[in-house]
C-alpha positions as a printed NumPy array, in Angstrom:
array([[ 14.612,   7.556,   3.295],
       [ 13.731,  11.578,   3.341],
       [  9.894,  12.248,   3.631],
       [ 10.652,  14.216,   0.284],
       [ 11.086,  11.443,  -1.445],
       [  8.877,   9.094,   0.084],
       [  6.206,  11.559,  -0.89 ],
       [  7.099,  12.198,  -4.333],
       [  7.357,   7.908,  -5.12 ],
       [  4.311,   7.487,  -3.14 ],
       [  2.405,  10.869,  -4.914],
       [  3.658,   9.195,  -8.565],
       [  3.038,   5.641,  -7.66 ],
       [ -0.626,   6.099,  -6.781],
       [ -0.844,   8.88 ,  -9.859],
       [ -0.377,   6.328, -12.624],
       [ -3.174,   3.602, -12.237],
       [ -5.24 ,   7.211, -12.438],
       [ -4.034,   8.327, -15.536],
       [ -4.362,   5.179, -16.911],
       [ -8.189,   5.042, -15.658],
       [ -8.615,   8.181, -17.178],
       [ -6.471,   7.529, -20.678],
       [ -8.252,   4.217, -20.879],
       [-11.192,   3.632, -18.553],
       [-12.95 ,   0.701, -19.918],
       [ -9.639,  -1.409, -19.857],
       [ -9.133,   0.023, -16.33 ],
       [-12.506,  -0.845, -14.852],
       [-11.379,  -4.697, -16.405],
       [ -7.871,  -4.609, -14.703],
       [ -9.564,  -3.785, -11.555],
       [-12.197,  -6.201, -11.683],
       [-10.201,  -8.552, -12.313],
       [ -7.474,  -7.803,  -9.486],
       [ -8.971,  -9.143,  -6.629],
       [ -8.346, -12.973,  -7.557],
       [ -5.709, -12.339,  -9.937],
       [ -3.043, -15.476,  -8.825],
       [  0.198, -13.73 , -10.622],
       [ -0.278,  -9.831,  -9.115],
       [ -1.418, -12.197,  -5.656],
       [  1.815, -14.328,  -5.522],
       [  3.854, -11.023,  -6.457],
       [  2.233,  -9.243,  -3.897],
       [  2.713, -11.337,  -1.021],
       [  6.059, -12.534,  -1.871],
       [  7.196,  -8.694,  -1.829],
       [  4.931,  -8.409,   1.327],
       [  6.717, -11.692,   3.064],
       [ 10.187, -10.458,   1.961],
       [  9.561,  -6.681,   3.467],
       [  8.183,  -7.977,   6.303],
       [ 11.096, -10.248,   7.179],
       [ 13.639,  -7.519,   6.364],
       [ 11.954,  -5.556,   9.167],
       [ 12.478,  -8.095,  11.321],
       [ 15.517,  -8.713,  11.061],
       [ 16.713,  -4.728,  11.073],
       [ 14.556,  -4.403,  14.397],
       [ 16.733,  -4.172,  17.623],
       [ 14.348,  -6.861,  19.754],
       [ 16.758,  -7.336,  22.766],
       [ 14.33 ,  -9.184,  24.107],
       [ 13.487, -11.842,  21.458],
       [ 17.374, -11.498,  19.874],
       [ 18.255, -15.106,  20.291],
       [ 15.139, -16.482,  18.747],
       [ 14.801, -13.946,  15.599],
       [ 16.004, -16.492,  13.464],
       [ 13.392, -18.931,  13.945],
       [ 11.046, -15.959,  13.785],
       [ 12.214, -14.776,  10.542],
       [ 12.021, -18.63 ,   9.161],
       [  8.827, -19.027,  10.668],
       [  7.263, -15.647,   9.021],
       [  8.464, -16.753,   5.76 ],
       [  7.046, -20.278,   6.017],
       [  3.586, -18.626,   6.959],
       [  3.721, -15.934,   3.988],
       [  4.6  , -18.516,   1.254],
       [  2.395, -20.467,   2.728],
       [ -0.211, -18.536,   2.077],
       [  1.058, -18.203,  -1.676],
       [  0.496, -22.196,  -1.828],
       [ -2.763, -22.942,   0.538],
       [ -4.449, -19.217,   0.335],
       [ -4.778, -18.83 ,  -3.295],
       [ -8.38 , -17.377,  -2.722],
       [ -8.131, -13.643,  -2.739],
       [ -4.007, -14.074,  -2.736],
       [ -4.054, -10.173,  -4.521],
       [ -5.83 ,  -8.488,  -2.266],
       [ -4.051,  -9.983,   0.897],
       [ -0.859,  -9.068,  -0.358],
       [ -1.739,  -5.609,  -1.074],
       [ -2.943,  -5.265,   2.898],
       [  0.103,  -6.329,   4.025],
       [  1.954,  -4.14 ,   1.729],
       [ -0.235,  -1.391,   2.519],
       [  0.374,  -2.103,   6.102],
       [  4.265,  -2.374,   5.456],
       [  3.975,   1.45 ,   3.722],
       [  2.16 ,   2.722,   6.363],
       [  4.847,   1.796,   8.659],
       [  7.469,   3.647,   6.545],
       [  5.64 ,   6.66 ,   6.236],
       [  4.753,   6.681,   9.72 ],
       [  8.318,   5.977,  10.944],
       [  9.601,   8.577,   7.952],
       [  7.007,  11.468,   8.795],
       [  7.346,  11.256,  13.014],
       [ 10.769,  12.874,  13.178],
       [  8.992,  16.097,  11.413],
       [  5.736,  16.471,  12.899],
       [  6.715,  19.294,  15.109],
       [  8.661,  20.974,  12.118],
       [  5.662,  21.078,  10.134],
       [  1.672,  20.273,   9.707],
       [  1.659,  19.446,   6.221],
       [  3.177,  16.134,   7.264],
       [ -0.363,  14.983,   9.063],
       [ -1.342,  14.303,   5.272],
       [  0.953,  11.741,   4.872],
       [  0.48 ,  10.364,   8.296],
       [ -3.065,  10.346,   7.436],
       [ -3.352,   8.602,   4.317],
       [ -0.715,   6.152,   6.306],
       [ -3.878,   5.476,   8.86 ],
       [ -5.929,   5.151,   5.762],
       [ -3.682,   2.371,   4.43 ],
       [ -3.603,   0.829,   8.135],
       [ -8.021,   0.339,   8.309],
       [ -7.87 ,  -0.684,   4.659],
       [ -5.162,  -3.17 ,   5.77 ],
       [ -6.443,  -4.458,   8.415],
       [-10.486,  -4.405,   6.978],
       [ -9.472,  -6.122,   3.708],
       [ -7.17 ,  -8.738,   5.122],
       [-10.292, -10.001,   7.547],
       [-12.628,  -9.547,   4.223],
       [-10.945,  -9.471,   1.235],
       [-14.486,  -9.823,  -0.811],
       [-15.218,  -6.08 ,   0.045],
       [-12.508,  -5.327,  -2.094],
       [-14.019,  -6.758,  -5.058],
       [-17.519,  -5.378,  -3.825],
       [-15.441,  -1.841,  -3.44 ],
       [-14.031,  -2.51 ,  -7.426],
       [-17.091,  -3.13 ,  -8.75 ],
       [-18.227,  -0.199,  -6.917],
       [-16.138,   2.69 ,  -7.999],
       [-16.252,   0.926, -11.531],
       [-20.131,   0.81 , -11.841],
       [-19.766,   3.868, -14.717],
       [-17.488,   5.357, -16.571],
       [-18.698,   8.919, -15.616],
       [-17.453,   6.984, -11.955],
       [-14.396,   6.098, -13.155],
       [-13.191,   9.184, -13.904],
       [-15.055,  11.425, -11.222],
       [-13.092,   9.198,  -9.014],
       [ -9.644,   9.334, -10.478],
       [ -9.532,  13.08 , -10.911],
       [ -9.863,  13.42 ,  -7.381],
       [ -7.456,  10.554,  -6.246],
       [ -4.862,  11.908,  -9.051],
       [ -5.648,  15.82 ,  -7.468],
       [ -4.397,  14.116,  -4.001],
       [ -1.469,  11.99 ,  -5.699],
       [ -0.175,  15.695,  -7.55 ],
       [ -0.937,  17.248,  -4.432],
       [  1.536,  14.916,  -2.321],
       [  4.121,  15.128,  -4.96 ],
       [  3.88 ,  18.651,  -4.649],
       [  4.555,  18.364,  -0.775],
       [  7.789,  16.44 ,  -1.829],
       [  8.441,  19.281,  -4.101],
       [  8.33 ,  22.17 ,  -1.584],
       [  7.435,  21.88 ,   2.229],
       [  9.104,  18.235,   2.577],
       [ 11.866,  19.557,   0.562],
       [ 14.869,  19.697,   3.22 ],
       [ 12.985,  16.849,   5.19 ]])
């Protein structure tokens, strides 16, 4: 995938759920309260999560480990619908770690081949890093998401101080896509 467009999904994917906080913030702050144990978006989640992460897998050259990918791949799959059946508790937010762990791995990969061409590109591989301690933080303690929710959804006047300025970054990364990643 070109970094231009991998910015410009990833700028308008993380730009809606702001407009829609600032369109309608009371129903947002009780979409995102409710996320963090929310079985259906938790099952989706990690099902996307378990299939990405198996497709990476199996694209990877591992020389080493070539004859027993297969029973990797199998066993990875087990373990992430597993956790759809037996680790129900918190299911949403684990899913979105590993997803956010699986993006941060494309950007990183997408964005590497361009860091010498230009510096804009350390945004992106920033807010990749971002996604990796977020990851890695709220698959050991997926409670601080909900503590995090209830958090930045305490007041309205939070609400929307806090989605201007996520929605400024998500324009501002579709704008990279726009111009500087342009040929990238």
């Amino acid at each position: 995938m070109k970094l231009s467009l991998l910015s410009i999904l990833l700028g308008l994917g993380f730009a809606v759920p702001q407009v829609y906080a600032l369109v309608k913030p009371s129903e947002f702050v009780r979409v995102a309260r409710k996320f963090p144990r929310h079985l259906p978006t938790g099952l989706v989640l990690m099902l996307l999560a378990t299939a990405w992460f198996v497709w990476n897998v199996h694209v990877e050259p591992i020389a080493d480990f070539a004859t027993i990918k297969p029973y990797m791949m199998a066993g990875f799959a087990v373990v992430g619908i597993g956790a759809c059946i037996f680790v129900q508790d918190y299911l949403a937010v684990r899913g979105l770690a590993v997803v956010l762990l699986l993006l941060a791995k494309l950007v990183l990969d997408t964005g590497r081949p361009h860091l010498r061409e230009t510096h804009w590109v350390w945004i992106m591989q920033g807010w990749a890093y971002l996604w990796i301690i977020a990851g890695i933080w709220f698959t050991i303690s997926p409670w601080r998401m909900r503590d995090f929710l209830n958090w930045i959804t305490a007041t309205e006047r939070r609400v929307k101080i806090g989605s201007l300025l996520r929605l400024s970054f998500a324009l501002a990364v579709v704008a990279l896509g726009l111009t500087v990643f342009r040929t990238r």
